[in-house]
Wavefront OBJ file of the C-alpha trace (Angstrom):
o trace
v 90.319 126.516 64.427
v 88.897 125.925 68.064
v 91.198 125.970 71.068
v 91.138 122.105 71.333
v 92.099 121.535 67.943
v 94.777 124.348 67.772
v 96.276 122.171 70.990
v 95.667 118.752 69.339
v 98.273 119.596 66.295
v 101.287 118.438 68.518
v 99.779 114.746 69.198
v 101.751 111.827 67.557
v 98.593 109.662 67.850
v 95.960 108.344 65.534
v 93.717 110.272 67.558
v 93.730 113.511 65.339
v 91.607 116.791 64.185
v 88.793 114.365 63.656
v 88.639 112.899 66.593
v 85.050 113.410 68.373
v 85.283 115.689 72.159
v 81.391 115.382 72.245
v 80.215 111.532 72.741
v 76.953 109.694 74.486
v 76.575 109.811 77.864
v 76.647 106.022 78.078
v 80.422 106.440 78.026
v 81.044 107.987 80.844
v 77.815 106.808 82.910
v 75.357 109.835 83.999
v 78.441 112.251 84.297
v 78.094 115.039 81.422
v 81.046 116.573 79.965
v 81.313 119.589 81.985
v 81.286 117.649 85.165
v 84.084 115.249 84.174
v 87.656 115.976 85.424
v 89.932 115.598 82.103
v 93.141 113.527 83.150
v 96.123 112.626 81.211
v 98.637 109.964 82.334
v 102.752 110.573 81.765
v 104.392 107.374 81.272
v 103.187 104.414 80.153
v 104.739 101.800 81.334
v 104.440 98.781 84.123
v 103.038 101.206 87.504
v 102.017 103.660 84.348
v 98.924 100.996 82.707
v 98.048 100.131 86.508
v 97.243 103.715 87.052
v 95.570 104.137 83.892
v 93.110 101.249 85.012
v 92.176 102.579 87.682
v 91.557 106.025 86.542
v 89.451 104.430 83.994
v 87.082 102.953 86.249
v 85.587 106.315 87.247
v 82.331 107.452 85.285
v 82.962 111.021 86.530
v 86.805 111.400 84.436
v 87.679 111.270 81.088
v 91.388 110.486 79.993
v 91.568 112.750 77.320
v 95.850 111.951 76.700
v 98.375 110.028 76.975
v 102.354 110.853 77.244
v 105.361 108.613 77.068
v 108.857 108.392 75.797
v 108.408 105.052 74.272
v 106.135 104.288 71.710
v 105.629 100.560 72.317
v 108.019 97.786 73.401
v 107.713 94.725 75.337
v 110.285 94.247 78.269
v 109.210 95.906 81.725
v 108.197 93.983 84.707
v 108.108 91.373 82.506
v 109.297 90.317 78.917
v 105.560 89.465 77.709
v 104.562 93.345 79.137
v 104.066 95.501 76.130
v 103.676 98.892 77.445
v 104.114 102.630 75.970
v 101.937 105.509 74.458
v 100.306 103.655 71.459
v 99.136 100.277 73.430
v 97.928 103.374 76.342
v 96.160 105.066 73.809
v 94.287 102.050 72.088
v 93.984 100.989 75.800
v 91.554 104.337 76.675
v 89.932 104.296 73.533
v 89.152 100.272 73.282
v 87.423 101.357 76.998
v 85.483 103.877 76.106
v 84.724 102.502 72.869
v 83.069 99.284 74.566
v 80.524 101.674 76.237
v 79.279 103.445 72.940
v 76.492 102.162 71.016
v 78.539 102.456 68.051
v 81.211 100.722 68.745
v 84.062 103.092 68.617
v 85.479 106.220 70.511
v 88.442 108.266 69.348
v 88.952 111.409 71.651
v 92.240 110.168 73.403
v 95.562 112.046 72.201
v 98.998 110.931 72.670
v 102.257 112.617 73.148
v 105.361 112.234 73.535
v 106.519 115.504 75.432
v 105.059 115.699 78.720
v 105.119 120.090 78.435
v 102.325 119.749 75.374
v 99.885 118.000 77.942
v 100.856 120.546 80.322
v 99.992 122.850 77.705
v 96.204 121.721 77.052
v 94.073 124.514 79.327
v 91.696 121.363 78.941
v 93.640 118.878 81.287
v 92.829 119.506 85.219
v 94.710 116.671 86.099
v 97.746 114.421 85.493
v 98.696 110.819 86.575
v 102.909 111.514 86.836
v 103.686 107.604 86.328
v 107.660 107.979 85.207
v 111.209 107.227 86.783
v 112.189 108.450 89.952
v 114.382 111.547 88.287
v 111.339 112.974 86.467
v 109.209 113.284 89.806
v 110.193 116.670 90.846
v 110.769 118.425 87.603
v 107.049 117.264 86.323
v 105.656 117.855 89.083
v 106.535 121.596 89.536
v 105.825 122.366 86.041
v 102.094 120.520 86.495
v 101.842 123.113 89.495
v 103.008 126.160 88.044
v 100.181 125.188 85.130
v 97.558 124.591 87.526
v 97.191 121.284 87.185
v 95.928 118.785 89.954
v 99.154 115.435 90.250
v 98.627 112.206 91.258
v 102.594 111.364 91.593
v 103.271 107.934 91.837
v 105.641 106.767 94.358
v 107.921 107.341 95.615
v 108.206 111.131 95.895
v 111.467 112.271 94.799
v 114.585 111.255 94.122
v 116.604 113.586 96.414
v 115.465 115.483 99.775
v 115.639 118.580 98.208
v 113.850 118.604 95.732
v 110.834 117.210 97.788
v 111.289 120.631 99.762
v 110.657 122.109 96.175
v 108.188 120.122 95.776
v 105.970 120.703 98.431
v 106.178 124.552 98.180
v 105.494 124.432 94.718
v 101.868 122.729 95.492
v 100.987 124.858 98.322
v 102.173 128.422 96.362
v 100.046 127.214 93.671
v 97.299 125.594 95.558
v 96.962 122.193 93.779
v 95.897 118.780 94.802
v 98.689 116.232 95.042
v 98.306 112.342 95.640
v 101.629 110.246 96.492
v 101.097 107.171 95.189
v 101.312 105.159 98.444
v 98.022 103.303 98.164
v 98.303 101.287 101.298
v 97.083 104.752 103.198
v 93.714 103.941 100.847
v 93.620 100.102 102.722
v 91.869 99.308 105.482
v 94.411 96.763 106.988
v 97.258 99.195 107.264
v 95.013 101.605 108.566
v 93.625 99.356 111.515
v 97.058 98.791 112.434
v 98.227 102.204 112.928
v 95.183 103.217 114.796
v 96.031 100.609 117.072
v 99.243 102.041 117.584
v 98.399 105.245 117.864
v 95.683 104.451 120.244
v 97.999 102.884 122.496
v 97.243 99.166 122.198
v 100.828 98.038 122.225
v 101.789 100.087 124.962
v 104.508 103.042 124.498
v 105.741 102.397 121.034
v 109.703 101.291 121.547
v 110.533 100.011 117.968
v 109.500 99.858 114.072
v 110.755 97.395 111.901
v 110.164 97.693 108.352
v 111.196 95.620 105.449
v 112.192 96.029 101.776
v 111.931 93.725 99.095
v 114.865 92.057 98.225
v 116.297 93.205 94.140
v 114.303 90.883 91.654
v 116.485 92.049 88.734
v 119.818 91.422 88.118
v 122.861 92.576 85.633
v 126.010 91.519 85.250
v 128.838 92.542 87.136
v 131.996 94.074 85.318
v 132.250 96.115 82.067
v 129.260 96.654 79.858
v 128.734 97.921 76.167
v 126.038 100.371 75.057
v 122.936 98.709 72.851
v 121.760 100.759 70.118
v 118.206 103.115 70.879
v 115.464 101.381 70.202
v 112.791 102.554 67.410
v 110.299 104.554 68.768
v 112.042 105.605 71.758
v 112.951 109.476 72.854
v 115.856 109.042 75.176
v 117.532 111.962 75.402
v 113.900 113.029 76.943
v 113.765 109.652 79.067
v 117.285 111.092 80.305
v 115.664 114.381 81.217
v 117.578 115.831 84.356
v 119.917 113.273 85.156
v 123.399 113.004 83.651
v 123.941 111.775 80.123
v 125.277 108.458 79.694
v 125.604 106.093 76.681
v 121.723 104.087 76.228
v 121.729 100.338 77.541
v 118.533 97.933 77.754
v 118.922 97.697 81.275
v 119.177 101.008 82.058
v 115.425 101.873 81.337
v 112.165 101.099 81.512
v 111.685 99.092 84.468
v 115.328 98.203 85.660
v 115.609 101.832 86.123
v 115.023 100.940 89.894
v 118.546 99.785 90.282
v 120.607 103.170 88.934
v 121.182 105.555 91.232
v 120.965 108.000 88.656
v 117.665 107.216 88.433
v 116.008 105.991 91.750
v 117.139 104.889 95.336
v 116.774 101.179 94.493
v 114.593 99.073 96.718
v 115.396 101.460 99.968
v 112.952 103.931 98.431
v 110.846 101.939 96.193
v 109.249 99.449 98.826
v 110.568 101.805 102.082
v 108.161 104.275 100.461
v 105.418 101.767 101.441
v 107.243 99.908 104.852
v 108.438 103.403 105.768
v 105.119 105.470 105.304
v 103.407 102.994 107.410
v 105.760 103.326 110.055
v 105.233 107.235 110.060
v 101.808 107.212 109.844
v 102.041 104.845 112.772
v 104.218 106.803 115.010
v 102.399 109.692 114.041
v 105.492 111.780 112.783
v 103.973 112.584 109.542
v 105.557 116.113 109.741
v 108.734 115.217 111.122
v 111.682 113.086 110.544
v 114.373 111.082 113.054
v 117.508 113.250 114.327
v 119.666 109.956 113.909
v 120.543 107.842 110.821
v 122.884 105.067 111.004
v 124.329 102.749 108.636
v 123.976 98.951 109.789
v 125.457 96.839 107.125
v 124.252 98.259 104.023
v 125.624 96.124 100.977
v 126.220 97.936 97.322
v 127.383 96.222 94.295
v 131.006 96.659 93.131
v 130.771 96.858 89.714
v 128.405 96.674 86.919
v 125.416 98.990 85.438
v 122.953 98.562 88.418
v 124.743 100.366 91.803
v 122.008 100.378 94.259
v 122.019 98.797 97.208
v 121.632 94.916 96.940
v 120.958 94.499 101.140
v 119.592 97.664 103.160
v 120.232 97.745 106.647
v 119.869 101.230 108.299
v 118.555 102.483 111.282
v 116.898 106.068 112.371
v 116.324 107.319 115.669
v 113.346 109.710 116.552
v 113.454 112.774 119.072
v 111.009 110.095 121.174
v 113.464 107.775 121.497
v 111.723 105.961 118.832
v 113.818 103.657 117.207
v 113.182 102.647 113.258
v 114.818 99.671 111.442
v 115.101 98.844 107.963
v 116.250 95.768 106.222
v 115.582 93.641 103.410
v 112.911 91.165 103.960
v 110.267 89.907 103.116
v 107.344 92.484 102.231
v 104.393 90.821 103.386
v 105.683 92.227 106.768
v 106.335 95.962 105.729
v 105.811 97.169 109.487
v 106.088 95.943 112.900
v 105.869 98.282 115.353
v 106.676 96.773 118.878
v 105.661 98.475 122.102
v 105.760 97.819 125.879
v 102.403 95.267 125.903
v 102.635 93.997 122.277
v 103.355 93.901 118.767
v 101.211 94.995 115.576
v 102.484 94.070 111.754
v 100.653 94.661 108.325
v 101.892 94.423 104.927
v 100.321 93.091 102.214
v 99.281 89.940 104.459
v 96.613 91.728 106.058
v 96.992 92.441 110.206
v 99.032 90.550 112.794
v 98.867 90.916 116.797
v 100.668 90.194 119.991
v 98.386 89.298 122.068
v 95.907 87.999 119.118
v 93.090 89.645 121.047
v 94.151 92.980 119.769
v 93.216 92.475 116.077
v 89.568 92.538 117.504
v 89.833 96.205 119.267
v 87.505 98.241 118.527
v 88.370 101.583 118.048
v 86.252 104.413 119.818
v 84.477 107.043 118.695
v 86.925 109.600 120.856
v 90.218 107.939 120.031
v 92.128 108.746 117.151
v 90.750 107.793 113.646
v 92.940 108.127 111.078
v 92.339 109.554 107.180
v 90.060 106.625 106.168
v 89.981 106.208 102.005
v 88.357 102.961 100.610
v 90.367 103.787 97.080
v 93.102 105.936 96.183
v 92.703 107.093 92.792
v 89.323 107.589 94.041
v 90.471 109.562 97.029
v 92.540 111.536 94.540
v 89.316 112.445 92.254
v 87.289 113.444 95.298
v 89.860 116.078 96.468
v 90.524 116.720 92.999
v 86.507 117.930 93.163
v 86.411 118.942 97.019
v 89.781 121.098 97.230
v 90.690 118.836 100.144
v 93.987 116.797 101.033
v 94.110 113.369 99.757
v 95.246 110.869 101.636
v 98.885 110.751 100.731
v 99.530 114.868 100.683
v 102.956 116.236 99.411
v 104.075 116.852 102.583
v 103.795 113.054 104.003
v 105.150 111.683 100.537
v 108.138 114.052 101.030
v 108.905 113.338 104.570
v 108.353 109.907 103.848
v 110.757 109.583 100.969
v 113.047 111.233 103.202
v 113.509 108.756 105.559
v 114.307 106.407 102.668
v 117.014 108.647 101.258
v 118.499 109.285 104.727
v 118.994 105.936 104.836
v 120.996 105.570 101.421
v 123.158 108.162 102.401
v 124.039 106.524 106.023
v 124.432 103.450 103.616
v 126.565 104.984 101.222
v 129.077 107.152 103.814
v 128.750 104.093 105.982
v 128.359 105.925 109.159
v 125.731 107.443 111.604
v 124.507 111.183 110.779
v 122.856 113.831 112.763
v 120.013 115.033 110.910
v 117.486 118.037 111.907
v 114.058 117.660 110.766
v 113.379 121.631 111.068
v 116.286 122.952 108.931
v 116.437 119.241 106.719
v 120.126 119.243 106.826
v 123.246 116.992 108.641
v 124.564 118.493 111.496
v 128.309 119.579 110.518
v 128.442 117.241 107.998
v 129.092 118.974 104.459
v 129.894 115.615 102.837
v 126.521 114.392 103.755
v 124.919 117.594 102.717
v 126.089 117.468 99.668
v 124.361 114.440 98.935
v 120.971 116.215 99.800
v 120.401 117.564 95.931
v 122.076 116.807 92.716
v 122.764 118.751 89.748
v 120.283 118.603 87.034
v 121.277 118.913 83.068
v 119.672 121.985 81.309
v 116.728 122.389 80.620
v 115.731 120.704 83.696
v 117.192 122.363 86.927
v 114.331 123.354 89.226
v 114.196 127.041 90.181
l 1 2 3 4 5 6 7 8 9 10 11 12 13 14 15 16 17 18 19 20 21 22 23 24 25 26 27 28 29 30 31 32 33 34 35 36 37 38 39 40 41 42 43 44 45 46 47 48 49 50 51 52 53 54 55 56 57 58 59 60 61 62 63 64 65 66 67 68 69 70 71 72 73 74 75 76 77 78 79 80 81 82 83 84 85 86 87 88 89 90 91 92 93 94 95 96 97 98 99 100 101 102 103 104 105 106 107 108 109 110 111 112 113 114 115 116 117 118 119 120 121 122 123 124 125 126 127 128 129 130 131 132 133 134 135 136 137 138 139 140 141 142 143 144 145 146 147 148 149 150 151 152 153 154 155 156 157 158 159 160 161 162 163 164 165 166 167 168 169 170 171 172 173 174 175 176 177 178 179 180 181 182 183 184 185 186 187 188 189 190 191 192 193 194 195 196 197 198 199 200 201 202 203 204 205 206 207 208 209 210 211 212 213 214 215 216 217 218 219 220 221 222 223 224 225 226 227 228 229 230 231 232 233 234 235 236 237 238 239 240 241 242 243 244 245 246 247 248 249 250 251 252 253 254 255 256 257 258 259 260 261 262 263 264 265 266 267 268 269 270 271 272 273 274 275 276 277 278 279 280 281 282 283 284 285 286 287 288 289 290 291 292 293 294 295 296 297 298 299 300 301 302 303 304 305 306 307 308 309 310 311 312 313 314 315 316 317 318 319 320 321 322 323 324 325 326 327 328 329 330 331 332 333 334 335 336 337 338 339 340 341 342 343 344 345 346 347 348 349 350 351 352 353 354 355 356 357 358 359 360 361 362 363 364 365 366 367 368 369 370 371 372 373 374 375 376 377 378 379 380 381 382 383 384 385 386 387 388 389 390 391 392 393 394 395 396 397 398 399 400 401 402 403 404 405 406 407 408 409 410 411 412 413 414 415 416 417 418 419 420 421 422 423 424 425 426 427 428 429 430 431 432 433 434 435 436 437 438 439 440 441 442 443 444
């Protein structure tokens, strides 16, 4: 028994010791088999399937697994959304299978423990598609095994564990994508290059929105709802604290636990906010100022993130940054001394108009241009580069998000050192920095 087979005895897919490694060429374009990067995607479900599209659409890699919890349901995004490991796996194979003369292609395995893909000596890289909680502990292991990570998204779910994140990919010297694709978008880009290149003037403010929640639950007591068929969730539960299963409390409502994620603060902000750093051109930095401008959390019910954000953060520049909820085809406006610049996903917007047209020089600052992010992601995957999105800016971006919720939360302004990454003599606020993590999971 070969190495790939010996590996392939843990899959829960159809896709079994039979299953053909060797196939034409005309399934993967020129590209032979030792030049494709293997991938295999973790999690499955609405962000999952986008990410598995687009990985798909590059001759030069092969998904060669697929990992989720759940092995098919309907009820993400949207009811009609039927998402998991089997409709992934049929998914890969019904792609590959169109290109083959024959009809048919059955080399994709699926699984539904992420550690047996990390496992697989033949995987090079993994899409990390999962909730927020998973980020960090995935994405260390994926390190310590080598692998390249495209992690969606955004980063982590606390600030420290984004420090442990980012250590863990440099001491192991892997590629890592955050899964902010507007860096990979020409608009945003243009618009930050105008900032930077001092269009507007000296940069004053940022103003960046969040969507508003586009979920709701209940409010008052709920009942648990028996597990679902199919569906691992003590594993979906991972690191974060047990608690009786509900419908809404996975799959794509996730977003609205704390438990889980920092609701719409971090979800969109990790868009709206990255923009705004990779406008200001603190990147590697953070504001020494949070405070809390009228952020508004539920009183009751499952869901207990914040249903209104309204923060503000400070920069050593005097820079100041606002976030609210809004509406997201204006993610960031940064306002300066002779005008204003805004993108989202509406394109680019001026004050004066003129400015839209402004050519940028061949000696001013050009920023990290990428036409395509999963395609930015397999390049560096080949070249040993930085993509785009690198740890480091996902983590400092996320941070800003969480600092945020925390001002939010303690309803107050905090002192915050972007060297050291802690509140200035503030142990309640510090406290909210990490959280515990149930065993298996804590990160060491």
């Amino acid at each position: 028994m070969d190495r790939r087979t010996f590996l392939k005895t843990g899959a829960v897919g159809t896709a079994s010791l039979a299953a053909p490694m060797i196939v034409p060429c005309s399934v993967f374009g020129a590209k032979a088999p030792s030049e494709r990067i293997h991938l295999a995607c973790i999690g499955l479900g609405n962000q999952g399937f986008q990410d598995l599209r687009a990985a798909l659409h590059n001759d030069d890699a092969q998904v060669v697994a697929v990992c989720d919890v759940n092995k098919a349901s309907h009820g993400y995004k949207t009811p009609s959304q039927y998402c998991g490991w089997e409709p992934a796996q049929k998914a890969v194979e019904d792609h590959y299978a169109k290109k083959n003369r024959s009809g048919q292609y059955k080399g994709c395995d699926a699984y539904t423990d992420f550690r047996e893909v990390l496992a697989r000596e033949d995987v090079e890289a993994v899409l990390i598609v999962v909730p927020d909680h998973w980020h960090a502990p995935m994405t260390i292991l994926a390190a310590q095994q080598g692998k390249d990570i495209y992690c969606e998204k955004p980063l982590t779910l606390t600030i420290s564990e984004g420090r442990d994140m980012v250590e863990a990919v440099r001491r192991h010297g892997v590629v890592l994508q955050t899964g902010t694709q507007r860096r990979s978008s020409r608009p945003p880009r243009l618009a930050c290059e105008l900032v930077r290149n001092g269009r507007i003037g000296q940069l004053k403010r940022i103003i960046t929105h969040v969507a508003e929640n586009n979920k709701t639950c209940p409010p008052g007591s709920w009942k648990p709802t028996p597990i679902p068929e199919g569906f691992d969730y003590e594993m979906w539960l991972g690191p974060a604290p047990w608690a009786p299963h509900h419908e809404d409390r996975c799959f794509y409502t996730f977003r609205f636990i704390l438990d889980y994620s920092g609701g719409q603060t971090t979800n969109f902000g990790a868009h709206s906010i990255d923009l705004a750093q990779w406008g200001h051109g603190t990147d590697d930095t953070g504001p020494v100022t949070v405070k809390d401008l009228g952020g508004v959390f539920p009183e009751d019910g499952l869901f207990n993130t914040a249903t209104h954000v309204n923060f503000s953060a400070t920069f050593e520049d005097g820079v100041e940054l606002i976030c609210r909820t809004g509406s997201p085809a204006a993610l960031c406006r940064f306002e300066g001394t002779d005008g204003v610049v805004e993108t989202g996903f509406g394109g680019v917007r001026t004050q004066p108009e003129s400015l839209v047209h402004s050519a940028i020089g061949p000696n001013e600052i050009h920023l990290y241009q990428s036409p395509n992010h999963m395609r930015n992601f397999l390049d560096c995957v080949r070249s040993r580069q930085d993509p785009s999105a690198p740890v480091e800016v996902g983590h400092r971006s996320a941070t800003i998000c969480h600092l945020g919720n925390i001002a939010m939360l303690l309803r107050r302004t905090l002192q915050w050192d972007p060297v050291s990454e802690r509140f200035a003599g503030d142990e309640e606020a510090n406290a909210l920095l990490s959280r515990a993590a149930r065993e298996p999971w804590g990160l060491v």
